[in-house]
N, C-alpha and C positions, 0 to 999 in steps of 0.2 A: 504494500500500500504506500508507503514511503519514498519508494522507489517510483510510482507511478505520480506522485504528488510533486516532487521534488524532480522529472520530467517535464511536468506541465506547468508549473512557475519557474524555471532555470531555462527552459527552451527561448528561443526566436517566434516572432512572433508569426513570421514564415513560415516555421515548422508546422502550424497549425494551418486546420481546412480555413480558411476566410481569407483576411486580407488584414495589416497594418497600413491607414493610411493616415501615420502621422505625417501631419505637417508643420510639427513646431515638434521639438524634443521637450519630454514630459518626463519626470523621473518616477519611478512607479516600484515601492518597497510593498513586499507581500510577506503577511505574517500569518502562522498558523497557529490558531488557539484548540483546545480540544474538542470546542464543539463549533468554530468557524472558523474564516479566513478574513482577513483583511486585507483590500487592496488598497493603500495610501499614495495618492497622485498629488504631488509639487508642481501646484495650480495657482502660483501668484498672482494679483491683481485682477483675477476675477471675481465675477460674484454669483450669489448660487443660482439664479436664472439664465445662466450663461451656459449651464452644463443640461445635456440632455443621457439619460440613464436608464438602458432598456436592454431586455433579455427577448431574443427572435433566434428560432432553430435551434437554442443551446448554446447561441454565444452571447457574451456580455459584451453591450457597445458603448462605449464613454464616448460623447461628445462636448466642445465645449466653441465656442464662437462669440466673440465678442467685435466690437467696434473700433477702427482706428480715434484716437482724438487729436485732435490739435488743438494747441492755444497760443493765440497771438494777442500780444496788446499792443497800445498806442504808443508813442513816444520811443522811449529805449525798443530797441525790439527785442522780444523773447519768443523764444518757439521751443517749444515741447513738444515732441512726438513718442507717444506709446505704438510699439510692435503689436501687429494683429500677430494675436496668437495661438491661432485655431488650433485643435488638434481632436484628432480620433482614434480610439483606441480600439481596438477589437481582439475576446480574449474567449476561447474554446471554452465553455466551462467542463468540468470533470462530471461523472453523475453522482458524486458523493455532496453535489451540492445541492440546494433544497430551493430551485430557482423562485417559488412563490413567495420566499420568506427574505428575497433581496434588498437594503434597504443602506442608501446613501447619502451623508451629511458633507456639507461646504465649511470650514471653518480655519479661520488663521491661513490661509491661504492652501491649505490641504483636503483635496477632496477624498475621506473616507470613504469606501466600496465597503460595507460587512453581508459575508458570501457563509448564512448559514450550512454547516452540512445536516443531513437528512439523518432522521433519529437512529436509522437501523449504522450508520455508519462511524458514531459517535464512539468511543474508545469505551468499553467500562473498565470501573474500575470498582475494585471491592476487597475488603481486606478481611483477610481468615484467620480466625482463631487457632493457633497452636495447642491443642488440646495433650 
């Protein structure tokens, strides 16, 4: 199981059936807890109606599109330009995970993905009397 897990988040994102079509580099730390996963996306300066988060076929699609801005004033000139910084991510999901139960927060510039897994798939643990 470890072995098939640790395939599916250390692989390319080509390795997988679908398509990667990042167009801005996203940094993307995946964490495994015992009853889910986290996917943690280093998603600066956006905000959280920016990102679009949807599960179709079995894959999970992180989008996110924002606006170019500019500002100019009078006198001195100043200009500011912010990078559009679209990006799209598309990720196989595994079937240990419990796609109904998907569910993704924006905060401090990090987009949390938490990828419950499915109850039968969950580690038990139990601990036995030495009698």
């Amino acid at each position: 199981m470890d072995g098939l897990i640790n395939s599916f988040f250390n692989a390319g994102l080509q390795d997988f059936v679908g398509h990667d079509g990042l167009k801005s580099a996203v940094f993307v730390n995946v964490v495994e807890h015992p009853d889910h996963f986290n996917l943690e996306l280093a998603a600066p300066g956006f905000e959280k109606q920016d990102f679009t988060v949807g599960v179709e076929n079995g894959q999970l699609n992180i989008n996110a599109k924002r606006e170019a801005q500019d500002k100019t004033s009078e006198g001195r000139f100043t200009r500011r330009e912010f990078l559009v910084a679209d990006f799209e991510r598309t990720y196989k999901l595994p079937e240990t995970v419990n796609q109904d139960a998907i569910a993704a927060v924006y905060e401090n510039g990090v987009l949390l993905v938490k990828l419950p897994k499915k109850e039968e798939t969950k580690p038990m643990v139990k601990s036995i009397t030495v009698g």
